[in-house]
C-alpha positions in Angstrom: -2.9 4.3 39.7 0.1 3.1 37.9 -1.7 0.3 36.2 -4.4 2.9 35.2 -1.2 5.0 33.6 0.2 1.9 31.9 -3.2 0.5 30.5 -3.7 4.3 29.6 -0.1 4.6 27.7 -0.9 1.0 25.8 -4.2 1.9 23.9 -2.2 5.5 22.9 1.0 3.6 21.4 -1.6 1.4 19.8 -3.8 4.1 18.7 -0.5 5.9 17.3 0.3 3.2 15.1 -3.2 1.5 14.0 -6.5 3.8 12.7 -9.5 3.5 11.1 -10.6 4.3 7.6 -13.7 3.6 6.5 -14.4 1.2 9.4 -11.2 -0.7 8.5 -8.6 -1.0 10.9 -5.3 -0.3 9.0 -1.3 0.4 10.3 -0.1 3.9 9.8 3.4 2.5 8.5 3.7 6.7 7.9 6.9 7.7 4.8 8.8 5.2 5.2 9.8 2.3 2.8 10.8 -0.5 4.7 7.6 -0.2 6.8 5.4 0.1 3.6 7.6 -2.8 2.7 7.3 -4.8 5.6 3.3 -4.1 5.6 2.4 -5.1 2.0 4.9 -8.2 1.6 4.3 -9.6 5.2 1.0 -8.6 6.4 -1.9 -11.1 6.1 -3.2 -11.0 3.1 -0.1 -9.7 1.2 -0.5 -7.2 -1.4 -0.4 -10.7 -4.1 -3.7 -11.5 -1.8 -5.5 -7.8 -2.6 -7.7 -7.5 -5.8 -6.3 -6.5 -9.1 -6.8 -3.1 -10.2 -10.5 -3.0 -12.3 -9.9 -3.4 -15.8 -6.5 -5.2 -16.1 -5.2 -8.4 -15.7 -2.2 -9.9 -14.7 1.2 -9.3 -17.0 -0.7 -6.8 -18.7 1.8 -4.7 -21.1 3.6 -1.8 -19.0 5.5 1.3 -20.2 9.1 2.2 -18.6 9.8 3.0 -16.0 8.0 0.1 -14.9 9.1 -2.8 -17.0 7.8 -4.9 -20.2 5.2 -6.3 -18.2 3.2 -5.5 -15.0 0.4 -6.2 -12.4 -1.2 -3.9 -10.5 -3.0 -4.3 -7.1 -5.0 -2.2 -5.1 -5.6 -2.6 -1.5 -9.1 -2.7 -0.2 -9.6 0.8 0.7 -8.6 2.1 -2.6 -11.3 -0.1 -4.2 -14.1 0.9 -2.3 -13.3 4.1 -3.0 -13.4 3.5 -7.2 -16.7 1.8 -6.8 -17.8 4.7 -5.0 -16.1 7.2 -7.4 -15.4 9.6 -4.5 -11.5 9.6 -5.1 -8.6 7.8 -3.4 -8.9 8.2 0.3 -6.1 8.2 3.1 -4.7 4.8 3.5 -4.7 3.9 -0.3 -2.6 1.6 -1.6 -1.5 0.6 -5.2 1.2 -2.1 -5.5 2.3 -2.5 -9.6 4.7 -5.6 -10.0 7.4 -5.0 -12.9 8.2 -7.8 -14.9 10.6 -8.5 -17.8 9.7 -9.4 -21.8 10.9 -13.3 -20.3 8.0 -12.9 -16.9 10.8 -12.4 -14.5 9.9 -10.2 -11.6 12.6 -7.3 -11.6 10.8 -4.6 -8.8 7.8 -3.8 -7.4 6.4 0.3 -7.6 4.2 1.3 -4.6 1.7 4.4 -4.2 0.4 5.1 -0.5 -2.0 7.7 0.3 -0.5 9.7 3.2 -2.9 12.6 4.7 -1.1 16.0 4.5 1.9 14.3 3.2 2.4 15.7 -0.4 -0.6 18.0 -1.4 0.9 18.9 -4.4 1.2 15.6 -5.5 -2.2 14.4 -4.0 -0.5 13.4 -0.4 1.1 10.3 -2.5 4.3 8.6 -1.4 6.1 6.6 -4.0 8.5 3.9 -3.8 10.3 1.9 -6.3 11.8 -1.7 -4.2 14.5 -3.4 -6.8 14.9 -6.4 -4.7 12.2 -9.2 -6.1 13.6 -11.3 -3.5 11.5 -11.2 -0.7 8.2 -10.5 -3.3 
């Protein structure tokens, strides 16, 4: 009984902090920077590993706030969705590298789709990470 109560417990902590979105399994890292951190800078591939957004290139000219020069990625979820045209679903992800006039890395600008997060912002959590560092 107690083993059936502990198996039972692991696939609900698991199931609390992985889902499924469009029949890829993705980590609910939830509002919080140094999770979404964490998740796009460590997890395998890294955000530098997703595809670039459609129509841009890398060190494409960016407008403040976001530095001289920038490169934007999108996770896979978020381009499936633009192929399909259907909008940005839950689990979105847009990473946009800020570079200086010289190509130094000075921050990195992040959009995550969070479901009921921010409806009047179309459920999107933003963060802004200075530190190039660990980029």
């Amino acid at each position: 009984m107690v083993a059936a109560i502990v198996v039972c417990f692991s696939f609900s902590a698991y199931a609390i902090h992985e889902t499924q979105i469009d029949g890829q399994k993705f980590p609910l890292v939830g509002a919080d920077a140094d999770k979404l951190y964490n998740f796009i800078t460590k997890a395998k591939p890294n955000y530098s590993q997703w595809n670039l957004l459609p129509g841009t290139k890398e060190l494409s000219p960016a407008k403040a706030p976001h530095g001289a020069l920038g490169s934007v990625y999108i996770n896979t979820i978020a381009l499936d969705s633009m192929k399909d045209e259907k909008g940005m679903p839950d689990g979105s992800i847009i990473v946009m590298e800020n570079y200086t006039d010289d190509k130094k890395l000075e921050g990195c600008a992040v959009m995550y789709k969070i479901k009921d997060y921010n409806p009047e912002a179309g459920d999107w959590f933003w963060v802004k990470y200075s530190d190039p560092m660990d980029m």
